[in-house]
C-alpha positions as CSV (number, residue, x, y, z in Angstrom):
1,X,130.9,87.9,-182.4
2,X,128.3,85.7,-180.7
3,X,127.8,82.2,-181.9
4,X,124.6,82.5,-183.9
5,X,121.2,81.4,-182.0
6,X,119.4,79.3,-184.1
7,X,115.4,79.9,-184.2
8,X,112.8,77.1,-182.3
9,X,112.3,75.7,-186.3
10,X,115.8,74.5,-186.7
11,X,117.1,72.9,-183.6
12,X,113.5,71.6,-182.7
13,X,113.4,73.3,-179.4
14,X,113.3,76.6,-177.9
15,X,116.6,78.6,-177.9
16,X,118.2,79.3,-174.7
17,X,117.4,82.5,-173.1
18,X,120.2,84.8,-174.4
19,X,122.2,87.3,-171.8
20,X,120.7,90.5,-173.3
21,X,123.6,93.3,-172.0
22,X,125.7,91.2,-174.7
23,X,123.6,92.1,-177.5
24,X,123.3,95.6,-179.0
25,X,119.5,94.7,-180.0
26,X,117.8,91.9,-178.8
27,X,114.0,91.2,-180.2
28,X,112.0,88.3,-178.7
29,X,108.8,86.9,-179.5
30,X,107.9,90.1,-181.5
31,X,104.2,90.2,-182.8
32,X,102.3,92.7,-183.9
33,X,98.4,92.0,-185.6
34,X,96.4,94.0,-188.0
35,X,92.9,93.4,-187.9
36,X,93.7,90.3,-186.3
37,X,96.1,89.1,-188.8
38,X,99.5,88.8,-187.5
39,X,102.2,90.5,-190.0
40,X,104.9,89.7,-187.6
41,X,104.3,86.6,-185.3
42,X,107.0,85.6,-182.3
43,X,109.9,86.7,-183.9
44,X,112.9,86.5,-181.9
45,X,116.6,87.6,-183.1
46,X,120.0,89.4,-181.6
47,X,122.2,92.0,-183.1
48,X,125.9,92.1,-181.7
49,X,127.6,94.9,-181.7
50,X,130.0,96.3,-184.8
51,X,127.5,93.2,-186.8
52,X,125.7,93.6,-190.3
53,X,122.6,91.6,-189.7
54,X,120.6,91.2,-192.7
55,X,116.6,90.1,-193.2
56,X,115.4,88.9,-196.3
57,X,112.3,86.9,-197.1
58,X,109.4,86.8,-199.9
59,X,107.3,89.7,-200.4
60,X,105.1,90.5,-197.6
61,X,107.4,88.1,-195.5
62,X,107.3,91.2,-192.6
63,X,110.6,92.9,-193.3
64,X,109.8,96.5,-193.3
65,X,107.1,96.2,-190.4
66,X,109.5,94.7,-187.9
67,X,111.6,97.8,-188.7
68,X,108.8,99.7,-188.2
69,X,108.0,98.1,-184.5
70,X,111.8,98.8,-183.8
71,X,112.0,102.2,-184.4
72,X,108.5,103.1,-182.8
73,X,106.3,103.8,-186.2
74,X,104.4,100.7,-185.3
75,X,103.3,99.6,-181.8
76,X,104.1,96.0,-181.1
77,X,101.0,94.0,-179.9
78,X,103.3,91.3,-177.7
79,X,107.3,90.7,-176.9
80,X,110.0,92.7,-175.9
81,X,112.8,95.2,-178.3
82,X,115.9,95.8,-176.0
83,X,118.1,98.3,-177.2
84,X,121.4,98.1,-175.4
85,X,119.0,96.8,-172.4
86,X,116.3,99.5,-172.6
87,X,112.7,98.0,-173.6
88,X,112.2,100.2,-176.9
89,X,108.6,99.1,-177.4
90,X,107.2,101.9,-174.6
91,X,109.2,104.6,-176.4
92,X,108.4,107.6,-178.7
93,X,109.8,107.5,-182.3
94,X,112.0,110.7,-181.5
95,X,113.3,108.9,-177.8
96,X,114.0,106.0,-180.3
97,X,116.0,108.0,-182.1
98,X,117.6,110.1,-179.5
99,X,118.5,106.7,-177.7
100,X,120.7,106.2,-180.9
101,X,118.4,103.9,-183.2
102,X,118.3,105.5,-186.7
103,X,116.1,104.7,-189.8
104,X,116.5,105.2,-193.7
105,X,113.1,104.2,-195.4
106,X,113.2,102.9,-199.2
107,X,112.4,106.2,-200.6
108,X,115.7,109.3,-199.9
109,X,114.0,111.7,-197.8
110,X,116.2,115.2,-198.7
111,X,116.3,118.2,-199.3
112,X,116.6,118.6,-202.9
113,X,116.8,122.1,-203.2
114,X,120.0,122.7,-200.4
115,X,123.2,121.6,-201.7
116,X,124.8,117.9,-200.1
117,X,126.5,120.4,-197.4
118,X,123.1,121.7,-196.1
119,X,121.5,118.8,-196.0
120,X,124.5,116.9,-193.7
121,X,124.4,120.7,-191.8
122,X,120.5,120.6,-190.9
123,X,121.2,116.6,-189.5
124,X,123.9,117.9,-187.1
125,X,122.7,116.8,-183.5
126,X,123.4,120.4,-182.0
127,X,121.4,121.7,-184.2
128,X,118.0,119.6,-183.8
129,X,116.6,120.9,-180.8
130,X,114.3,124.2,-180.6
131,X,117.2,125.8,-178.3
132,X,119.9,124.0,-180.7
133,X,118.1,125.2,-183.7
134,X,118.4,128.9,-182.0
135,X,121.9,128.7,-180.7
136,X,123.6,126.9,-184.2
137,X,126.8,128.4,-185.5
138,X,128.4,126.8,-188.3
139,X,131.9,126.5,-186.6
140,X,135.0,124.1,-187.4
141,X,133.4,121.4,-185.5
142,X,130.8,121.2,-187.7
143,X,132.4,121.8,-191.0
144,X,135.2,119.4,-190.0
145,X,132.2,116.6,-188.8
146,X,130.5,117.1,-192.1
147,X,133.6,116.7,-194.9
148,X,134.4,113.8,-192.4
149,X,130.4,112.5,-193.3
150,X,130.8,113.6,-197.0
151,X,134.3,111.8,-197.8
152,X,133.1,108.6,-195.8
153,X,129.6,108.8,-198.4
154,X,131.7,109.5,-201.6
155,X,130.3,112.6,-201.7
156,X,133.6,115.5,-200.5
157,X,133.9,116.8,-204.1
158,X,129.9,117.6,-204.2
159,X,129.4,119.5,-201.0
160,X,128.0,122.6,-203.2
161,X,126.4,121.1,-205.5
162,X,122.5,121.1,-205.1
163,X,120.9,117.2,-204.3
164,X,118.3,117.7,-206.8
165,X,121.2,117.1,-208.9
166,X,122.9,113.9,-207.8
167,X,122.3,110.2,-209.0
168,X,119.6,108.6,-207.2
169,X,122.5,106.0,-206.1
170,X,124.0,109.4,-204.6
171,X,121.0,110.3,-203.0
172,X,120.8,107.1,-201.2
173,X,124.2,107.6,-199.4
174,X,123.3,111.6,-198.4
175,X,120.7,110.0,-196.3
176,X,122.9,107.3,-195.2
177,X,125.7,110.3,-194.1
178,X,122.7,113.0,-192.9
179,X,122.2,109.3,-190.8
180,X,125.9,109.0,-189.7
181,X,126.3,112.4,-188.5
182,X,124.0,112.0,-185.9
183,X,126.3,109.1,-185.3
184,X,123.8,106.0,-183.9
185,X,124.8,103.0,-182.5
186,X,122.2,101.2,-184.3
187,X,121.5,101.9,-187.7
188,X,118.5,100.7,-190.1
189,X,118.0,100.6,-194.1
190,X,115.5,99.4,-195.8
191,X,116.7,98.5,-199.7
192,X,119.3,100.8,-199.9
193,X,120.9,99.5,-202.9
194,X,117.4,99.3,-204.7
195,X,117.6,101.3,-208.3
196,X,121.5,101.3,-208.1
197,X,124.0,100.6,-210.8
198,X,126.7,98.1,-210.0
199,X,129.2,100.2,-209.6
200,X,127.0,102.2,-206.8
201,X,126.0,99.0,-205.5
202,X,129.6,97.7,-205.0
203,X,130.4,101.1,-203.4
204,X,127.4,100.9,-201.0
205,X,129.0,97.8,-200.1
206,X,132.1,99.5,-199.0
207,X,130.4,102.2,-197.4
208,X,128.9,99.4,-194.9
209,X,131.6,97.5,-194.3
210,X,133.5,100.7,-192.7
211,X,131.1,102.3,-191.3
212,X,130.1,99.5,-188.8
213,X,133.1,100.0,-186.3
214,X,131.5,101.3,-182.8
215,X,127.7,100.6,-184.7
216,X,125.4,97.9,-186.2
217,X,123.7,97.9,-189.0
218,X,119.9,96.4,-189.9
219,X,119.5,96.2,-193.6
220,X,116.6,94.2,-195.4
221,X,117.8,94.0,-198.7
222,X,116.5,91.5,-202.0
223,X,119.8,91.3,-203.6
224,X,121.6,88.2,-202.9
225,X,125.1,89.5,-204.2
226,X,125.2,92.7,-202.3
227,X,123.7,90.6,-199.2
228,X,126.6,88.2,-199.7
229,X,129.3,91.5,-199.5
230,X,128.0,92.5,-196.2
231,X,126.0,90.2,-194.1
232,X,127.7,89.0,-190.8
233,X,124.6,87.3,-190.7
234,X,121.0,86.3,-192.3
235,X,117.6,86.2,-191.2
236,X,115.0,85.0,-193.2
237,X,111.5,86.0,-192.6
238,X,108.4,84.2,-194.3
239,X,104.3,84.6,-193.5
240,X,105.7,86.9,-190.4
241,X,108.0,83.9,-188.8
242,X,111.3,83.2,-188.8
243,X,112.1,80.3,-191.2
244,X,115.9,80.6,-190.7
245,X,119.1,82.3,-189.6
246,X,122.9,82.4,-190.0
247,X,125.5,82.7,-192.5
248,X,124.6,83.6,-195.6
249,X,126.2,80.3,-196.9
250,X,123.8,78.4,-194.7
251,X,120.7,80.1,-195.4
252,X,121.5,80.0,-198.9
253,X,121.9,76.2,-198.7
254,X,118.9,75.7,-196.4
255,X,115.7,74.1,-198.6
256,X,113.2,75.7,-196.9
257,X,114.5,79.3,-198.2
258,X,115.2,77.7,-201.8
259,X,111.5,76.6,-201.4
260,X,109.6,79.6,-200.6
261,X,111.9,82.6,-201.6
262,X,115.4,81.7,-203.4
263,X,114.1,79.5,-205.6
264,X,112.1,82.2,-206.9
């Protein structure tokens, strides 16, 4: 992994320009304003590949808009979002996602009334395309692909079983596998372990830490333990900026985040 670049607010001068084909995602001096306030002001941060970066930060810190500028929901009003070297911030949500940037929100979005095996079958890539939608056979690739998806999400003995019926913890990973099966590079969840027991939490956990060969993840995330099992890294956001960035032992130990957020 790439030594970490430290933001403008802890070395007391601007970082170095970073060589962006290195980076899987690399976001600089992002800003976007609403009505002339800024909700995300200048910030600047890199992804490396197979790397869990998480973002954390108060309430209204700016954590789910700059997922929303990176996956196109949101136009950006300055600064540059390279995805492996292609400038997202011109693109379309669905070219976002086609380029291999995918999205969870806070909220499962599935089909409760298909079964877990459904709802992985109607993610398939072949299958989301008007010509794709008319040519789809359910062959052994795709069976094979999706009790690959359902074993990796916990989920192999329940692939009959309607989702209206599974845990909300459950839930959370069918949208993380109907995610995987269209297999990104670059993958983004917003509080996915939000509502979860502990036991779901520790398996989300595990879910993360092996799904992340050949991908990143993105996660914003407000607990601290289940930050501590996956982050490669931290960035902290606060009022739209970034206050800090690095291991979560140094962000943890850092007295601006106690100040305004851990503290709390």
């Amino acid at each position: 992994m790439n030594a970490s670049i430290l933001p403008a607010a802890l070395t007391g001068a601007e970082p170095a320009p970073a060589p962006q084909q290195d980076f899987l995602l690399a976001v600089e001096g992002l800003t976007v304003s609403f009505d002339g306030f800024k909700a995300v002001n200048d910030v600047s941060f890199y992804v490396d590949p197979d790397e869990i970066r998480v973002i954390i930060g108060p309430n209204g810190a700016g954590k789910t808009t700059v997922l929303d500028l990176i996956c196109g929901r949101t136009k950006a009003s300055a600064g540059s979002i390279k995805y492996k070297g292609q400038e997202l911030t011109k693109l379309s949500e669905s070219a976002i996602v086609q380029a291999g940037v995918g999205r969870k929100f806070q909220t499962p979005s599935i089909y409760d009334d298909l079964t877990v095996f459904e709802n992985l079958e109607i993610s398939f890539p072949r299958g989301r395309s008007v010509f794709g939608a008319l040519t789809f056979k359910r062959d052994a690739e795709v069976r094979d692909r999706i009790e690959e998806i359902a074993s990796l999400i916990f989920l192999k003995d329940r692939l009959r079983e309607r989702a209206e019926f599974l845990s909300h913890g459950q839930k959370q990973w069918l949208e993380i596998g109907m995610l995987l099966i269209q297999d990104p590079e670059l993958l983004m969840l917003d509080e996915p372990v939000a509502g979860m027991s502990v036991g779901e939490r520790i398996k989300t956990a595990e879910l993360l830490n092996q799904i992340i060969k050949g991908r990143s993840v993105l996660v914003i995330e407000h607990d601290m333990k289940f930050v501590e099992d996956i982050a490669h890294r931290v960035t902290v956001l606060h009022q739209g900026k970034v206050l800090s960035e690095g291991s979560m032992e140094r962000v943890q130990s850092d007295p601006r985040v106690i100040e305004v957020y851990l503290g709390h």
